[in-house]
C-alpha positions in Angstrom: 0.0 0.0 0.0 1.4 3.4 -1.1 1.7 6.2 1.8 -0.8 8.6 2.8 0.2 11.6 0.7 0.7 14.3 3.3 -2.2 17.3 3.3 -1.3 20.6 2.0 -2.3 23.8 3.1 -4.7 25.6 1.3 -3.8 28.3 -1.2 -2.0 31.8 0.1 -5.3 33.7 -0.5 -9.2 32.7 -0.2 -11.9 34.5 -0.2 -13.9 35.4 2.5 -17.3 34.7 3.6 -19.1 38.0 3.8 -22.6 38.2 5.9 -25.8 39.3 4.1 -27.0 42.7 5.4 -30.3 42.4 7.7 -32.7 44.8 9.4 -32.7 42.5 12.2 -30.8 39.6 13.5 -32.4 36.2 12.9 -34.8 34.3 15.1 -34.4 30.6 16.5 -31.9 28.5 18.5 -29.7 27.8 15.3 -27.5 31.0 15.9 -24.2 32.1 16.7 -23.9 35.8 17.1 -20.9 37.3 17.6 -19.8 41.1 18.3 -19.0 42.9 14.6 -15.8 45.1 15.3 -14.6 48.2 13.3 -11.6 47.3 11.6 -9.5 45.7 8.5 -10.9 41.9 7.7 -7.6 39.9 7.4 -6.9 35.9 6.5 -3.8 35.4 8.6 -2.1 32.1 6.5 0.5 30.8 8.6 2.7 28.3 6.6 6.0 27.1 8.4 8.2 30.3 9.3 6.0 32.6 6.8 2.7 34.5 8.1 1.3 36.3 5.5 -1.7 38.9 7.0 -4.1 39.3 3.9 -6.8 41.6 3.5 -10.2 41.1 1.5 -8.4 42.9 -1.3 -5.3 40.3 -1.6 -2.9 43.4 0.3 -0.1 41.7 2.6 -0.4 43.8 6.0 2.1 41.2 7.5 4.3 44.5 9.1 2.1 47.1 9.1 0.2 44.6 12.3 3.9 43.4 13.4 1.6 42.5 16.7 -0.9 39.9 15.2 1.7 38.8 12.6 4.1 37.7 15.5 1.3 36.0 17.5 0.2 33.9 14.5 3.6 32.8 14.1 3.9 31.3 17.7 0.9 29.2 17.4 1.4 25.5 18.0 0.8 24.1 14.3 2.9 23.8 11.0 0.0 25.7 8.9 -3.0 27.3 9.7 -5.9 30.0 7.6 -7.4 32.2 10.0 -10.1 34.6 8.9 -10.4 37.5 11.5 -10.4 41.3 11.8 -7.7 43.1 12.9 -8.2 45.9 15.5 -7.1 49.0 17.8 -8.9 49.4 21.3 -9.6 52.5 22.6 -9.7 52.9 26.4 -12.6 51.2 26.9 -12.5 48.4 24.7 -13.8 49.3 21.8 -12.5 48.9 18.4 -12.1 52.3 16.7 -11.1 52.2 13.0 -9.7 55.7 13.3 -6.9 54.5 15.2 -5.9 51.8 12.3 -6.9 53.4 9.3 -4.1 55.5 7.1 -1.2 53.5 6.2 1.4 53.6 8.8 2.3 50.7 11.0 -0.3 49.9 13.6 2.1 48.0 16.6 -1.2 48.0 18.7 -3.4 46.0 16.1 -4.7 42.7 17.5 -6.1 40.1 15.3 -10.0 39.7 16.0 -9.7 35.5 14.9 -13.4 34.0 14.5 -12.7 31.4 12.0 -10.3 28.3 11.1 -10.3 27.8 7.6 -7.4 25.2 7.4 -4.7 23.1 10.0 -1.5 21.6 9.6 -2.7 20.8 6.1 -6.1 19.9 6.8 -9.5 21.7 5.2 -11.7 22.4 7.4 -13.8 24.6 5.1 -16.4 21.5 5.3 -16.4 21.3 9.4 -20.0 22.7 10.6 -18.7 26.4 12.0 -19.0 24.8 15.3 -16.5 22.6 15.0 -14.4 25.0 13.3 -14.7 27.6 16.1 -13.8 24.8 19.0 -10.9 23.9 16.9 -9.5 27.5 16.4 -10.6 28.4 20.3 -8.2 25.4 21.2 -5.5 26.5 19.2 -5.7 29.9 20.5 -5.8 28.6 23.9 -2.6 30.0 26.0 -1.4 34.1 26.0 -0.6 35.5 22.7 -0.6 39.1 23.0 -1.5 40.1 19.2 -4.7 37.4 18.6 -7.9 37.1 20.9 -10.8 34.5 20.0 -13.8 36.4 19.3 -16.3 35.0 21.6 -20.2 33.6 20.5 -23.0 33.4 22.2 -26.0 31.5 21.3 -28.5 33.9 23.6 -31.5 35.8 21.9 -29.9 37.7 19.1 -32.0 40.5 19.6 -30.9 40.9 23.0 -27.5 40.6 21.7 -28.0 43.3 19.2 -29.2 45.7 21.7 -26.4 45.2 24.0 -23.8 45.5 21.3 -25.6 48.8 20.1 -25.6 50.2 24.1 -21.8 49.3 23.9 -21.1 51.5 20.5 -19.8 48.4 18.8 -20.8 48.3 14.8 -23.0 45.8 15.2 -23.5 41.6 15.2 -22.9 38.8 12.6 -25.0 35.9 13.0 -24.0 32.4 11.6 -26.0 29.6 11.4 -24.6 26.5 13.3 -23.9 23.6 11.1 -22.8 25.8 8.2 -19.7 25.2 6.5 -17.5 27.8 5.3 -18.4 29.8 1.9 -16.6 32.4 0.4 -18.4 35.2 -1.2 -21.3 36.3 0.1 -23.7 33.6 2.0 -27.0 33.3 3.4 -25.5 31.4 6.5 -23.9 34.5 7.6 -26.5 37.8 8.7 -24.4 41.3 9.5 -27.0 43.6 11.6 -25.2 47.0 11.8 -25.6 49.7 14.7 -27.2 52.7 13.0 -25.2 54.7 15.2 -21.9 53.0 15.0 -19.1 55.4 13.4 -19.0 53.0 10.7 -22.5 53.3 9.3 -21.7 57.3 9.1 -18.6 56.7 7.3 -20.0 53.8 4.6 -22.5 56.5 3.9 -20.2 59.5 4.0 -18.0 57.1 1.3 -21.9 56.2 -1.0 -22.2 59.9 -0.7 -18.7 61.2 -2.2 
């Protein structure tokens, strides 16, 4: 019998899933919601020595987030595809894009991570998202100063949405448990924004001009 060929990891770049807007989150017990922060969506690839931080346009911002590049690095596994969103924290927690945006270095960004797209060679693009999640929160587990796991929560999603919006953060994504991972734009995935969030103001400032 001929060897087991050994997995590869996926390729440098994938598309990522992107949430269909909603008026409001959706209904039922077969939700995640998570918080939606203000910041630069990023696929960390980690493959042997080489993290590359990729943004939803292809752009490498491996040392402009020297921070979240590092941390990826000195996770426990040969390769890894993490789709996340890199952030800066103002005093009270909240991610501000004004504090990342322009194009100097930004030492303080931490990588947001909320999905595992691929480990040590293996696609996981097929897992149900909870799978994927307790996979990526396990590999996260330990201190690694430049990458959080963005926590769920499988409460009332209009509860969450309310709470998120008396925070100031942008807003929620909902995904749907058992869903695999789809790039492009997907049903499984619901964004419900905070009208009052700086980030609404400055997508319609941008429609605007």
């Amino acid at each position: 019998m001929s060897p087991r060929p050994r997995p590869r990891p996926l390729a440098d770049f994938i598309e990522p899933c992107l949430p269909r807007p909603a008026d409001k989150p959706p209904v039922g017990r077969d939700w995640l919601h998570e918080i939606k922060h203000d910041g630069f969506r990023i696929m960390a690839r980690r493959d042997g020595d080489r993290v590359r931080l990729r943004t939803r346009n292809g752009n490498d911002f491996s040392r402009r987030f020297s921070l979240a590049a590092a941390a990826v690095a000195a996770l426990p596994a040969r390769s890894c595809l993490i789709d996340g969103e890199a952030i800066v924290t103002d005093q009270k927690g909240l991610a501000v894009f004004d504090l990342i945006r322009g194009h100097q270095p930004s030492a303080a960004a931490v990588l947001c991570a909320f999905g595992l797209l691929e480990l040590d060679g293996e696609d996981l693009r097929r897992e149900p998202i909870e799978t994927r999640k307790s996979t990526l929160r396990s590999l996260l587990r330990g201190k690694h100063a430049g990458i959080v796991f963005n926590a769920q929560t499988s409460a009332d999603g209009a509860i969450v949405y309310r709470q998120a919006c008396a925070l100031g953060c942008e807003g929620i994504v909902s995904k749907r448990l058992g869903s695999p991972y789809r790039a492009g734009r997907a049903d499984c995935w619901v964004k419900v924004k905070n009208p009052a969030a700086p980030a609404v103001t400055r997508e319609a400032e941008e429609e605007w001009n």
